[in-house]
N, C-alpha and C positions, 0 to 999 in steps of 0.2 A: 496152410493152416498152422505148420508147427514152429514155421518161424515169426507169424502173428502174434501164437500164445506167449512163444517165449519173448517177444518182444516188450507183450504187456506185463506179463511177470515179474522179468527180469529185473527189475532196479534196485538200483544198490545193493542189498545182500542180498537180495530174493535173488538171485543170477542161480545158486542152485534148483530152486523148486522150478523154476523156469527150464532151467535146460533136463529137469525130470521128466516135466510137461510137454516139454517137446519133443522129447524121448517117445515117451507114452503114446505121444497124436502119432507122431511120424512111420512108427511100428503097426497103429493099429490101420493107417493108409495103405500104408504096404501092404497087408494081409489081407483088406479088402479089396482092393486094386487087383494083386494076384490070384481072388478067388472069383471076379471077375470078368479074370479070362485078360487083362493086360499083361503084355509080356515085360521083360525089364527093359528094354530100349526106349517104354514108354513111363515107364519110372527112373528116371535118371536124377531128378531132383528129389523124389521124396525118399530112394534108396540114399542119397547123399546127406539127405537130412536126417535118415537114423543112424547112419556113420558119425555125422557129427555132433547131435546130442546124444549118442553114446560118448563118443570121448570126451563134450564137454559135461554131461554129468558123474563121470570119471572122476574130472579133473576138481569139478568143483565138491566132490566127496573128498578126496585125498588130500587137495588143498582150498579149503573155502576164503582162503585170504590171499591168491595169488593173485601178483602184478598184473595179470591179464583182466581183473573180475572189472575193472570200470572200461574195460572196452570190448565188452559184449554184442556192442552194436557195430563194430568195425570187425568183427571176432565171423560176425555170420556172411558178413561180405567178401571178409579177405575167403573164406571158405566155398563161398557158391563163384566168386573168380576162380578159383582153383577149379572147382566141377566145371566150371563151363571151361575154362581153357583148357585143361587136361582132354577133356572131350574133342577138341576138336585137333589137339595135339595126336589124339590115338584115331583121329578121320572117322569118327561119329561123335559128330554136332547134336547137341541134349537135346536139342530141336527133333531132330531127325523123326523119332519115335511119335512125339507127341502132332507134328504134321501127318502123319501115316494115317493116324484116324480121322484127319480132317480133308486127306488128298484123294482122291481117285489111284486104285493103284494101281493103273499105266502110267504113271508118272514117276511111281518111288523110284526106278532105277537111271528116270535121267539124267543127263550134268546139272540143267535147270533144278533140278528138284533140289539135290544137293548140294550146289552152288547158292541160291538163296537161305536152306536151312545153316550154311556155315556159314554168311552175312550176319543171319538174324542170330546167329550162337554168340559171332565176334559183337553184337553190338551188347547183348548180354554180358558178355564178359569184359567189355569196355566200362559197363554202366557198373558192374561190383566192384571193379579194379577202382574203378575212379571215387561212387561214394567210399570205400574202403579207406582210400587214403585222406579224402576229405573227412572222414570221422576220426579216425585218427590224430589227426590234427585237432581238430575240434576238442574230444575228449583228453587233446594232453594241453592244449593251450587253454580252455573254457572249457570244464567236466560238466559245470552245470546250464549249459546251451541248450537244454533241451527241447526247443523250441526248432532250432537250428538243427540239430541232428534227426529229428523228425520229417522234417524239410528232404533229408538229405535223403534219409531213406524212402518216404516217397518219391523222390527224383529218379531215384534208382532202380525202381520200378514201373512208375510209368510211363518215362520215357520209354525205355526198348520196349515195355508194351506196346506201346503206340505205333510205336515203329514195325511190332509182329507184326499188327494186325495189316496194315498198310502196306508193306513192302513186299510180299508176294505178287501181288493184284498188281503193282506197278514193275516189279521186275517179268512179269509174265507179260504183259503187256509191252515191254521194249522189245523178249526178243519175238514176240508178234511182229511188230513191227521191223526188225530187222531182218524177218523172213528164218 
């Protein structure tokens, strides 16, 4: 939700009220999330996301005309790349948490179980790396694409969605198959 708002916000100077807003959402998920009863393993994006509209409404108070303000839409991807790779850099996959409440928990301690959640992390963190660098692009060769950059970031979402939802159900099913 808070990189939605800030999505819609965000254009051209409004990039501060936007990453307020997304401030705002992202703190008050947190607080609810954590009053009920989720632990942080299963908030790994939305802890990330009031780390990051903290520093970017930081950034955009101390400087509201910095180099970075017209690429706020490559700005949230090069950032959720970083959470997801980092994640699976320190061997828990943002995944991990939020499968937990959807798994049976005979399962959370298998290879399987953990070996699909850091599949479904890596393709996460393929899809922000990559719209990342394709908005980037974008916004420095054509800023006003916006058509194209919209494109981008839904691609960027639901592809690896697509991919969640599907690829458990078929990885569980091979090593069925393989005994």
């Amino acid at each position: 939700m808070p990189w939605i708002v800030y999505g819609i916000i965000a254009t051209g100077d409004e990039w501060r009220w936007g990453a307020i807003a997304g401030l705002v959402i992202s703190l008050v998920l947190v607080v609810i999330d954590r009053r009920t009863g989720k632990g942080w393993d299963e908030m790994v994006i939305e802890s990330s996301a009031a780390v990051f509209f903290a520093c970017l409404t930081l950034l955009s108070i101390l400087d509201p005309h910095s180099a970075l303000t017209p690429y706020g839409p490559a700005l949230v991807n090069v950032w959720l790349a970083g959470t997801a790779w980092g994640s699976l850099a320190v061997g828990k996959p943002f995944t991990l948490g939020i499968a937990r409440t959807k798994a049976p928990e005979e399962v959370w301690q298998t290879p399987l179980f953990y070996r699909v959640n850091a599949v479904v992390t890596a393709v996460w963190a393929t899809a922000f790396t990559l719209a990342a660098i394709c908005l980037i692009y974008v916004l420095t060769v054509s800023p006003h694409a916006t058509t194209l950059v919209i494109v981008i970031k839904v691609l960027s979402f639901v592809l690896p969605g697509v991919f969640t939802v599907r690829y458990p159900a078929l990885a569980a099913q091979r090593a069925r198959a393989a005994g």
